[in-house]
C-alpha positions in Angstrom: 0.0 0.0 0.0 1.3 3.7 -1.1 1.6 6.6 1.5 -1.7 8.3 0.3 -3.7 5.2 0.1 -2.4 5.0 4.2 -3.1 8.2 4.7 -6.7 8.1 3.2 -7.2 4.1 5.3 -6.4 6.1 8.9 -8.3 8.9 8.0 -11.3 7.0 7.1 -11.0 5.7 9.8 -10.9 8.4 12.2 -13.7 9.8 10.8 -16.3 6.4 11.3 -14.9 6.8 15.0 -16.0 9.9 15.1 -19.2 10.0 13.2 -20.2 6.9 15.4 -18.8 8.4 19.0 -20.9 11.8 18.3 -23.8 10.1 17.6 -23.8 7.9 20.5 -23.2 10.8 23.3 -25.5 13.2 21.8 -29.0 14.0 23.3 -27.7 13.1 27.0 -29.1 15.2 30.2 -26.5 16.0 32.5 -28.3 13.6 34.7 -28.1 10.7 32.3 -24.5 12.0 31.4 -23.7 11.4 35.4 -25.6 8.6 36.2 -24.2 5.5 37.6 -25.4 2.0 37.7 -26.8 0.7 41.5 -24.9 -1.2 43.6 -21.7 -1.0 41.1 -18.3 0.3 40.7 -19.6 1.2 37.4 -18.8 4.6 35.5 -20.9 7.4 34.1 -21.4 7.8 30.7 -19.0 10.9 30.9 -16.5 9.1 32.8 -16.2 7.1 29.9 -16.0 9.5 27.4 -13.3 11.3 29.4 -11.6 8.5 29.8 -11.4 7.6 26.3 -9.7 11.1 25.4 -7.3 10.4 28.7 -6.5 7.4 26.3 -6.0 9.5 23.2 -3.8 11.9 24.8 -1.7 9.6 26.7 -0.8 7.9 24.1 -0.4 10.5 21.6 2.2 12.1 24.2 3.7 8.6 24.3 4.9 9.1 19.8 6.2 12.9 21.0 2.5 14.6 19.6 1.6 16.7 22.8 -1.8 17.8 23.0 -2.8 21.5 23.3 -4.2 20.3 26.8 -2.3 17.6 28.9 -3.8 14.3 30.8 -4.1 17.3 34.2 -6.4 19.2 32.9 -8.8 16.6 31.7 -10.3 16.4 34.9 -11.8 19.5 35.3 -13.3 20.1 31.7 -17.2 19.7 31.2 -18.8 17.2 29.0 -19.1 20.1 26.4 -15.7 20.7 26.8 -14.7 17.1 26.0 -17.1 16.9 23.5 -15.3 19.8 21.7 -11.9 18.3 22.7 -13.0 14.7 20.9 -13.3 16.9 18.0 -10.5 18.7 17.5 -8.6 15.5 18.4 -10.7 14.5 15.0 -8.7 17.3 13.6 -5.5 17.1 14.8 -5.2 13.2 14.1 -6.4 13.9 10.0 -3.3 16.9 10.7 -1.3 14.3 12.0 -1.4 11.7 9.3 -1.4 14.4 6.4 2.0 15.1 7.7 3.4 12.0 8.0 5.8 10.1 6.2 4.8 6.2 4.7 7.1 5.2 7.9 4.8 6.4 10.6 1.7 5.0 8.5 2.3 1.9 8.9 1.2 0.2 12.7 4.3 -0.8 14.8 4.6 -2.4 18.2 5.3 0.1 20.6 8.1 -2.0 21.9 9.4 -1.4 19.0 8.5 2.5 18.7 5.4 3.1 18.4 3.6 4.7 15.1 1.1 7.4 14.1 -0.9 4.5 12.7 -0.5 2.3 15.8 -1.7 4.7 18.2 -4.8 5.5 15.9 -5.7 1.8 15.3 -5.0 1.1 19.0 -7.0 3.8 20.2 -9.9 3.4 17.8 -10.0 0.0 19.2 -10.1 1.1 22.5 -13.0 3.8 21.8 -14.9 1.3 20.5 -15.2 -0.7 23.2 -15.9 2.4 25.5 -18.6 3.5 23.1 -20.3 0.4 23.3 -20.6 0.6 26.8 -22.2 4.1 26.5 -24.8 2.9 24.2 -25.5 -0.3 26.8 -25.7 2.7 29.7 -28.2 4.5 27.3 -30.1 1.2 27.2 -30.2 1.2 31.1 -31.8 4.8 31.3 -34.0 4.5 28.8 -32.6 6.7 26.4 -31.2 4.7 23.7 -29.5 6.1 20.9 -31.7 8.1 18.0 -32.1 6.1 15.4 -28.9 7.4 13.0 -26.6 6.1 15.9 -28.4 2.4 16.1 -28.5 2.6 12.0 -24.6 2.9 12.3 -24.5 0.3 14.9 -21.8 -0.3 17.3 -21.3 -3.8 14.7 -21.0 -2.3 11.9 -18.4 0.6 13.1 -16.1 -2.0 14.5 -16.7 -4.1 11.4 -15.4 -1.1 9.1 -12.7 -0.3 11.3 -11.4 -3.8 11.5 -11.5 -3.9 7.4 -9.7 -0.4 7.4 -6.8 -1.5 9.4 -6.5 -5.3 7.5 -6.1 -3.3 4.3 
C-alpha cells in the first residue's frame, strides 16, 4: 500500500470513530451523562467518554504529539468541553497523518517505537469498546441512541474499522 492510500485508510478511519462516537453521546441530560449504575463500581457515561480522550492523549504524548491540553487538565473540563476536545482530536489526528511520512503510516509495536498508525488503530480499538458501553448505559436509562446512531450500529463501526486497518 502507497503513503496516500495509508493516509486516506487512517483517516477513514478516524472519521467512522468519530461519526459513530458523536452520535452515541449526543441528546444526554447532564443527569443521564452522570448517572451510575446501582450497587456497582460502574462509571458514568462521561466518565467514559473522558476516559477515552485520557486514552487519546496519553498515548499520543507517548509518539512525541503533545496535545494543546495535557492528561491534568482533563479532569476538570465539562462534558461540552470534552465533546469539543473529541473533536479537535478529530482534527488534529487527520493533521497528524497528512503530515506524516509512509514510515509512521504503517502500525508498529510500541516495543518497537510506536507509530502514528498504531496509536490510531490502537485507540480506535479502545473507543470502540468504551462506546459500546455508553450505548449499553443509554439502554439502562431508557434513552437509547436516536435512530442514526443504532443505523450505524456499534457492529458495523467495528466491522469497518477492523477492514480499514486489515487493508
Amino acid at each position: 500500500m502507497n503513503e496516500q492510500e495509508n493516509k486516506e485508510r487512517l483517516i477513514k478511519a478516524i472519521d467512522t470513530l468519530r461519526d459513530y462516537g458523536l452520535r452515541i453521546i449526543e441528546g444526554l441530560s447532564e443527569e443521564e451523562l452522570n448517572w451510575i449504575p446501582k450497587e456497582t463500581t460502574g462509571r458514568s457515561i462521561v466518565s467514559i467518554f473522558r476516559h477515552v480522550i485520557e486514552g487519546e492523549v496519553y498515548w499520543l504524548d507517548f509518539i512525541n504529539h503533545k496535545t494543546p491540553q495535557g492528561l491534568d487538565k482533563l479532569p476538570s473540563l465539562s462534558f461540552s468541553e470534552l465533546a469539543d476536545l473529541y473533536l479537535s482530536h478529530q482534527q488534529l489526528l487527520k493533521e497528524l497523518v497528512n503530515k506524516s511520512e509512509n514510515a509512521d503510516l504503517i502500525p508498529k509495536d510500541p516495543k518497537e517505537g510506536a507509530t502514528l498508525a498504531w496509536v490510531i488503530w490502537h485507540t480506535s480499538f479502545h473507543t470502540i469498546h468504551h462506546l459500546a458501553q455508553i450505548g449499553y448505559l443509554r439502554y439502562a436509562i431508557e434513552n437509547p441512541p436516536d435512530s442514526e446512531a443504532v443505523n450505524t450500529s456499534w457492529d458495523n463501526t467495528m466491522d469497518s474499522l477492523i477492514s480499514l486497518s486489515s487493508q
